[in-house]
N, C-alpha and C positions, 0 to 999 in steps of 0.2 A: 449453542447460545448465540447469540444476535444482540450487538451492540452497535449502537447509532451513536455519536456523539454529532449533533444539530448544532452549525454556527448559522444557521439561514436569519434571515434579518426579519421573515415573514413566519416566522416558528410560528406550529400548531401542532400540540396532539392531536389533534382530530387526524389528520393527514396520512398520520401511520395507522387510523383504526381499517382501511382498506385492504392492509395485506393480514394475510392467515397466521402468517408466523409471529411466535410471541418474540414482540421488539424491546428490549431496555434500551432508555433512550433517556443520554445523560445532554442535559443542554449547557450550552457552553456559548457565553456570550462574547469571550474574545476572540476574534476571528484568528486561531493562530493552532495549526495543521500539527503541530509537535507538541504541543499541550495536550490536544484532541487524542491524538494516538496516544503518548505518554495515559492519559484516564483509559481510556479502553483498555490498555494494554493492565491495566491496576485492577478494574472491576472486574477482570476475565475470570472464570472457574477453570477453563480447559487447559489440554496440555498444547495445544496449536494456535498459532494466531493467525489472524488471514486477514491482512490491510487493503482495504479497496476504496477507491474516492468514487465519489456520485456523478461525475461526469465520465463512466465506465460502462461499457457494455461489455458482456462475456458471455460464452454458453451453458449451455446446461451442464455440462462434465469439467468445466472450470476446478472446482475445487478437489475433484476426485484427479486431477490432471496433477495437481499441487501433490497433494496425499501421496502417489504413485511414484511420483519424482522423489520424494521424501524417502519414501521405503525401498525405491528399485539402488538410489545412488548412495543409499545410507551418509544422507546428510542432512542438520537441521535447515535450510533455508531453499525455497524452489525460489527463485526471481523470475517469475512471468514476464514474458515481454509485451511490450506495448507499443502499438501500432496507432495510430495518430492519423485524425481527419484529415488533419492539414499538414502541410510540412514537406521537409525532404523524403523521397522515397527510402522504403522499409530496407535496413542494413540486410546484406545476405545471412550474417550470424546469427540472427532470428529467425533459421528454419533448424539448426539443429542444437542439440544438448551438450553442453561444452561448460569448463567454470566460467563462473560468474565473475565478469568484470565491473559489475556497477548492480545495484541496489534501487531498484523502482519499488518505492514503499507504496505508491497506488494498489500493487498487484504482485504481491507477496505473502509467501507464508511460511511462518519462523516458530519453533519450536522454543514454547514458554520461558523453558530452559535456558535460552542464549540470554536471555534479559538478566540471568543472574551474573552470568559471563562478563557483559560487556552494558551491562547498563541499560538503561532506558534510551532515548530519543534526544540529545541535546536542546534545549529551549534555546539556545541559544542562536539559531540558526533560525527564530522565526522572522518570515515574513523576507527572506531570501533561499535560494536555491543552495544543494551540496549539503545538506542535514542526512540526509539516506545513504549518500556517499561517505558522511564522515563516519557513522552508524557503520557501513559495509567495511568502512576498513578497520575500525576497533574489533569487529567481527574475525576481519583478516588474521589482524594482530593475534589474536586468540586462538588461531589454529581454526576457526568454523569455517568449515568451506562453503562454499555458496553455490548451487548448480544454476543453470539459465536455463530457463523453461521455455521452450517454443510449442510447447502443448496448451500449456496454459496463459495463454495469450488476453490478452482484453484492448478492446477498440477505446480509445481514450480521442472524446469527442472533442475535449478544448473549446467549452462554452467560453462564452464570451466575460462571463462575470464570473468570480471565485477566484480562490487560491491564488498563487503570485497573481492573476493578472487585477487582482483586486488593489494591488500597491503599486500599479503602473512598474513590476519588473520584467526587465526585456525577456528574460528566459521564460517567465509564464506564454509567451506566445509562439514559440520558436518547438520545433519536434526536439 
């Protein structure tokens, strides 16, 4: 299944009758990233979640990269890494498989299961950075380990408008 939650300010169904795959597409007028996941993460049917932001590009074997990590390390969470237009150059620990010290909810994917564990997404954390980290360590806390994915990677373009840099915070622009 395929869930969009749209905070675009220029929203249109018509937009998504382009692509082939059936989209549920929940709209959501407050611009706030922890809410958005928090609904997706409610209307899911499956047992896997797989969190990705729109200003993402990945390949074709991205989620099967996740899946693999999942099953090879028998753990609920793959944390793909994310490599950035802009910025400081890519840390060396993003070429291999190692625990996870940090939690990129862009490019992730968590096992249904863990939301019983350790709860949903704090709101509390909207419209500033370290929600994914508080998330990774409640995870901690709970024995879930976390593996780092350098298979499943995604190019994370850092458009100009959206998410933090939508409320002028310094970390929306920074790798």
């Amino acid at each position: 299944e395929l869930i969009v939650v749209d905070q675009s300010d220029n929203f249109s169904y018509d937009f998504y009758k382009q692509f082939s795959q059936k989209i549920r597409i929940i709209r959501q007028n407050e611009k706030a990233v922890w809410l958005a996941r928090n609904k997706a993460i409610k209307e899911s049917k499956g047992d896997y979640i797989l969190l990705f932001d729109d200003d993402s590009r990945v390949s074709k074997d991205w989620i099967t990269n996740h899946l693999k990590c999942i099953d090879f390390f028998d753990v609920k969470i793959s944390a793909g890494v994310s490599i950035s237009k802009v910025g400081d150059k890519v840390p060396s620990h993003y070429s291999y498989f190692r625990w996870g010290d940090q939690l990129d909810t862009g490019n992730v994917m968590i096992r249904k299961d863990v939301f019983k564990d350790c709860d949903l997404f704090d709101t509390k954390f909207e419209k500033m950075r370290m929600g994914d980290n508080e998330f990774g360590t409640r995870c901690y806390l709970n024995g879930i380990n976390i593996i780092s994915n350098p298979k499943a990677k995604r190019t994370h373009l850092k458009t100009e408008v959206g998410g933090l840099r939508t409320f002028g915070h310094w970390d929306g622009l920074r790798t």
